[in-house]
C-alpha positions as CSV (number, residue, x, y, z in Angstrom):
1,X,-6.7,-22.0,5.4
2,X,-3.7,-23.3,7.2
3,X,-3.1,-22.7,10.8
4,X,-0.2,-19.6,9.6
5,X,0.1,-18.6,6.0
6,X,3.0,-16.7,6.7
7,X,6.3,-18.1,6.3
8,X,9.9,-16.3,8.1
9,X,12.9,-17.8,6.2
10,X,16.3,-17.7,8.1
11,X,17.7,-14.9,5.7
12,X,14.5,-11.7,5.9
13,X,15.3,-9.2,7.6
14,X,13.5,-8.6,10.7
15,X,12.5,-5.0,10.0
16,X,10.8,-6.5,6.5
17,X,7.6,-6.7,7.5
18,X,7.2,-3.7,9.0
19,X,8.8,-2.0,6.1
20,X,6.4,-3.5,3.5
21,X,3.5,-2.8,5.7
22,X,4.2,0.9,5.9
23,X,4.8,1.2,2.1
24,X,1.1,-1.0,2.0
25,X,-0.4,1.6,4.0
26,X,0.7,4.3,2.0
27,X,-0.4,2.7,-0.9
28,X,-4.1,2.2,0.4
29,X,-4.0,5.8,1.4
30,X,-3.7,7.1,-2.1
31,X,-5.3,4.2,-4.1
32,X,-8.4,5.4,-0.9
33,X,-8.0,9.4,-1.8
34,X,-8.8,8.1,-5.4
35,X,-11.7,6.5,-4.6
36,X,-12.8,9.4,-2.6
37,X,-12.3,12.2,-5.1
38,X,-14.3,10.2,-7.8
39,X,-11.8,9.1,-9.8
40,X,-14.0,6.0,-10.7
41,X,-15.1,6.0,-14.3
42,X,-18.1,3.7,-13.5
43,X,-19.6,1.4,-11.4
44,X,-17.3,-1.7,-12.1
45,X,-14.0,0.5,-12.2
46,X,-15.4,1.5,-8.6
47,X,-15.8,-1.9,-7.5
48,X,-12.3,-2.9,-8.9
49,X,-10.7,-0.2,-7.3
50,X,-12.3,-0.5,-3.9
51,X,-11.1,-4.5,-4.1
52,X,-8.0,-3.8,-5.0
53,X,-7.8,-1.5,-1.7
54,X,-9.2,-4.8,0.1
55,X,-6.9,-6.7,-1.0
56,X,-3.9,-4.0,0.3
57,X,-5.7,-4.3,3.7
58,X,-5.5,-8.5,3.8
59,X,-1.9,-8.2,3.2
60,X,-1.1,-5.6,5.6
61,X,-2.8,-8.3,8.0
62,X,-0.2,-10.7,6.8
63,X,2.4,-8.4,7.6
64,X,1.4,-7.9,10.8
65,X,1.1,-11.2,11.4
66,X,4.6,-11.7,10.2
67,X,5.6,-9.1,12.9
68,X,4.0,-10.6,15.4
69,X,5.5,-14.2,15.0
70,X,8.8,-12.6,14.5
71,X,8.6,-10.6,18.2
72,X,7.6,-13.9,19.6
Protein backbone atom coordinates (compact mmCIF):
# COMPACT_ATOMS: atom_id res chain seq x y z
CA UNK A 1 0.00 0.00 0.00
CA UNK A 2 1.39 3.40 -0.69
CA UNK A 3 2.71 5.62 1.94
CA UNK A 4 -1.09 7.81 1.67
CA UNK A 5 -3.94 6.52 -0.41
CA UNK A 6 -5.72 9.58 -0.01
CA UNK A 7 -5.49 12.20 -2.49
CA UNK A 8 -6.67 16.33 -1.66
CA UNK A 9 -7.13 18.00 -5.05
CA UNK A 10 -6.88 21.93 -5.08
CA UNK A 11 -10.77 22.24 -5.72
CA UNK A 12 -12.60 19.77 -2.47
CA UNK A 13 -13.90 21.45 -0.17
CA UNK A 14 -12.34 21.32 3.11
CA UNK A 15 -15.41 20.37 5.09
CA UNK A 16 -15.67 17.15 2.47
CA UNK A 17 -14.33 14.71 4.37
CA UNK A 18 -15.93 15.35 7.31
CA UNK A 19 -19.14 15.60 5.59
CA UNK A 20 -18.92 12.14 3.90
CA UNK A 21 -17.61 10.60 7.09
CA UNK A 22 -20.67 11.62 9.05
CA UNK A 23 -23.08 10.38 6.26
CA UNK A 24 -20.63 6.97 6.45
CA UNK A 25 -21.33 6.74 10.05
CA UNK A 26 -24.81 6.98 9.74
CA UNK A 27 -24.91 4.57 7.17
CA UNK A 28 -23.02 1.84 9.35
CA UNK A 29 -25.38 2.70 12.04
CA UNK A 30 -28.38 1.41 10.21
CA UNK A 31 -26.81 -1.13 7.90
CA UNK A 32 -25.36 -2.27 12.07
CA UNK A 33 -29.23 -2.09 13.59
CA UNK A 34 -29.97 -4.54 10.57
CA UNK A 35 -27.65 -6.85 11.45
CA UNK A 36 -28.62 -6.63 14.97
CA UNK A 37 -32.40 -7.16 14.60
CA UNK A 38 -31.83 -10.37 12.40
CA UNK A 39 -32.56 -9.08 9.33
CA UNK A 40 -30.02 -11.71 7.83
CA UNK A 41 -31.72 -14.35 5.70
CA UNK A 42 -28.78 -16.78 6.22
CA UNK A 43 -25.49 -17.35 7.03
CA UNK A 44 -23.87 -15.82 3.76
CA UNK A 45 -26.39 -12.76 3.63
CA UNK A 46 -24.95 -12.29 7.28
CA UNK A 47 -21.45 -12.46 6.29
CA UNK A 48 -22.13 -10.11 3.24
CA UNK A 49 -23.81 -7.72 5.31
CA UNK A 50 -21.37 -7.61 8.13
CA UNK A 51 -18.49 -6.95 5.20
CA UNK A 52 -20.25 -4.50 3.72
CA UNK A 53 -20.32 -2.67 7.30
CA UNK A 54 -16.41 -3.34 7.25
CA UNK A 55 -15.92 -1.95 4.47
CA UNK A 56 -18.05 1.57 5.66
CA UNK A 57 -15.52 1.44 8.61
CA UNK A 58 -12.16 1.37 6.17
CA UNK A 59 -13.45 4.33 4.43
CA UNK A 60 -14.44 6.27 7.32
CA UNK A 61 -10.59 5.67 8.13
CA UNK A 62 -9.80 7.22 4.85
CA UNK A 63 -11.83 10.12 5.61
CA UNK A 64 -10.24 10.71 8.64
CA UNK A 65 -7.18 10.45 7.27
CA UNK A 66 -8.20 13.00 4.66
CA UNK A 67 -9.08 15.30 7.61
CA UNK A 68 -6.11 14.93 9.19
CA UNK A 69 -3.75 15.75 6.20
CA UNK A 70 -5.98 18.61 5.43
CA UNK A 71 -5.54 20.31 9.27
CA UNK A 72 -1.89 19.77 8.83
Amino acid sequence: MPASSVHIFPGDHPALATRVRSKLEARITELSGHVGAGLAQDWGDYKSRTGYIAGLMEAVLICEQAEKELNE
